[in-house]
VMD Tcl script that draws the C-alpha trace (Angstrom):
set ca {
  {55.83 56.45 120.48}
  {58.27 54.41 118.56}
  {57.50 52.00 115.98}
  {59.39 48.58 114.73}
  {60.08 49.25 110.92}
  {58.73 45.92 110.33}
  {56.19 46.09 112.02}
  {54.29 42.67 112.39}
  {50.02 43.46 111.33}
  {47.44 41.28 111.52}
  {45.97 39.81 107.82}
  {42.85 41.60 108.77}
  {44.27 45.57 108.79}
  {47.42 45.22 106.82}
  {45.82 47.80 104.18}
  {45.20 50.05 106.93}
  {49.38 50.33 107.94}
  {49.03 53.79 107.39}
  {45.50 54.85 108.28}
  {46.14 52.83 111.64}
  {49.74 54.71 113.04}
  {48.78 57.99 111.54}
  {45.79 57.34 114.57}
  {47.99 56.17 116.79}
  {50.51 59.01 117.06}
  {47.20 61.34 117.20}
  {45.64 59.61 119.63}
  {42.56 59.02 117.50}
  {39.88 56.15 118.73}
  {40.12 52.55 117.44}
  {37.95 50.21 119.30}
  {38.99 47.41 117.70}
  {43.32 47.80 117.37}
  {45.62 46.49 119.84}
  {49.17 46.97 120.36}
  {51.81 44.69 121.01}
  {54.85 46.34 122.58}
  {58.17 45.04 124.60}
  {57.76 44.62 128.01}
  {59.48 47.09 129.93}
  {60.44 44.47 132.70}
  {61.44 40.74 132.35}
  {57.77 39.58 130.10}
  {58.80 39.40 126.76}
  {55.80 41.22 125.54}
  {52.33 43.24 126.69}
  {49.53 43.60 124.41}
  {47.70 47.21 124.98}
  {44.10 48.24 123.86}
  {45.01 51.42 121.83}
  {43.19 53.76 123.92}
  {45.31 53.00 126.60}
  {48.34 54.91 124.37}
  {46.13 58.08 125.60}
  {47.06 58.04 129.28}
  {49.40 60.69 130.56}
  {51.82 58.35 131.76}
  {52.56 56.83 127.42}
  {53.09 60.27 126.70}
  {56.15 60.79 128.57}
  {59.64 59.97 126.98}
  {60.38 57.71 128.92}
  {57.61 55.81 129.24}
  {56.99 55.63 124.95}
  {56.05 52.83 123.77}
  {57.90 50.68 121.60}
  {55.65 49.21 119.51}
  {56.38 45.34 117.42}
  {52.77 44.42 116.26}
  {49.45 46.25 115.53}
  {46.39 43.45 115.79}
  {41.99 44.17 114.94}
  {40.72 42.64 118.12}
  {42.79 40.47 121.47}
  {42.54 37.09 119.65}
  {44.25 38.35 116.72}
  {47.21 40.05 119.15}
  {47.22 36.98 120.91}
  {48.01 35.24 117.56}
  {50.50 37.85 116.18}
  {52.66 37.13 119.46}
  {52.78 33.34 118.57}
  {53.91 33.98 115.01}
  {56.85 37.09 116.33}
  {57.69 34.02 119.20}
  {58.45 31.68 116.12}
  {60.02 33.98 114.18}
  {62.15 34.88 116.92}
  {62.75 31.06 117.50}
  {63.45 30.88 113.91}
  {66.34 33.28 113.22}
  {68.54 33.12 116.95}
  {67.37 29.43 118.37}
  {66.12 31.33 121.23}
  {63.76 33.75 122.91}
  {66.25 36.82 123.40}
  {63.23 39.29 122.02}
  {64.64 42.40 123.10}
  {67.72 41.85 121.33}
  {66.17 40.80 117.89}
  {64.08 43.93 117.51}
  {66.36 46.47 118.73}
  {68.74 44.82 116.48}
  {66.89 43.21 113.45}
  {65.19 46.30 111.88}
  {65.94 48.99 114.16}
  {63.90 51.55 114.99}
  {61.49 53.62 112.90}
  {60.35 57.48 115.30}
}
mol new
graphics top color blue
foreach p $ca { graphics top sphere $p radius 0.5 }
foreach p [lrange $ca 0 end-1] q [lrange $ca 1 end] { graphics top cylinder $p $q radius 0.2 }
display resetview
C-alpha cells in the first residue's frame, strides 16, 4: 500500500492522520473511512470502503494501492475528489491526475 505524502483528509479525521494509516497498513476495521486512490485504468479516481484494502487481490504488489485521499463516510470522499479535481485544475490548467501526484509530492511506502 502506498501513500501520497500529502495526502488530502477530510476536516472531520485530520487528527486521526496517524491513528487512521497505522490501521490501514494493518488491516484494522474502520466502518466509517474511505479511500480515494488512482484509477488503475482510464477513471481518474475510485473511492474504496477501507475494508475492501483486506481482499487478497490489494495485497499483491502489483495490485497496491496508491492511495491520494483518506475521507469519514462516501459524501465526504465524494467531496475530497472535487477539492483534489480543483486543485489539480489549479496548478496544470488541466485534468492530467496521474501525472500531478506521481510528480507533485512523490511517493511516501
Amino acid at each position: 500500500m502506498r501513500f501520497y505524502k500529502e495526502l488530502y483528509m477530510s476536516p472531520s479525521i485530520r487528527d486521526k492522520r496517524r491513528q487512521i494509516i497505522w490501521k490501514l497498513r494493518t488491516g484494522r476495521p474502520q466502518p466509517t473511512i474511505y479511500v480515494i486512490t488512482l484509477a488503475k485504468n482510464s477513471d481518474l479516481f475510485e473511492i474504496y470502503h477501507s475494508a475492501m484494502l483486506k481482499q487478497r487481490y490489494f495485497r499483491r504488489k502489483e495490485n497496491s494501492p496508491y492511495i491520494v485521499g483518506v475521507a469519514g463516510g462516501y459524501h465526504s470522499a465524494v467531496e475530497l475528489v472535487i477539492d483534489m479535481l480543483t486543485d489539480v485544475w489549479k496548478a496544470t490548467d488541466g485534468y492530467d491526475i496521474k501525472a500531478f501526484f506521481e510528480g507533485n509530492g512523490g511517493i511516501s511506502c
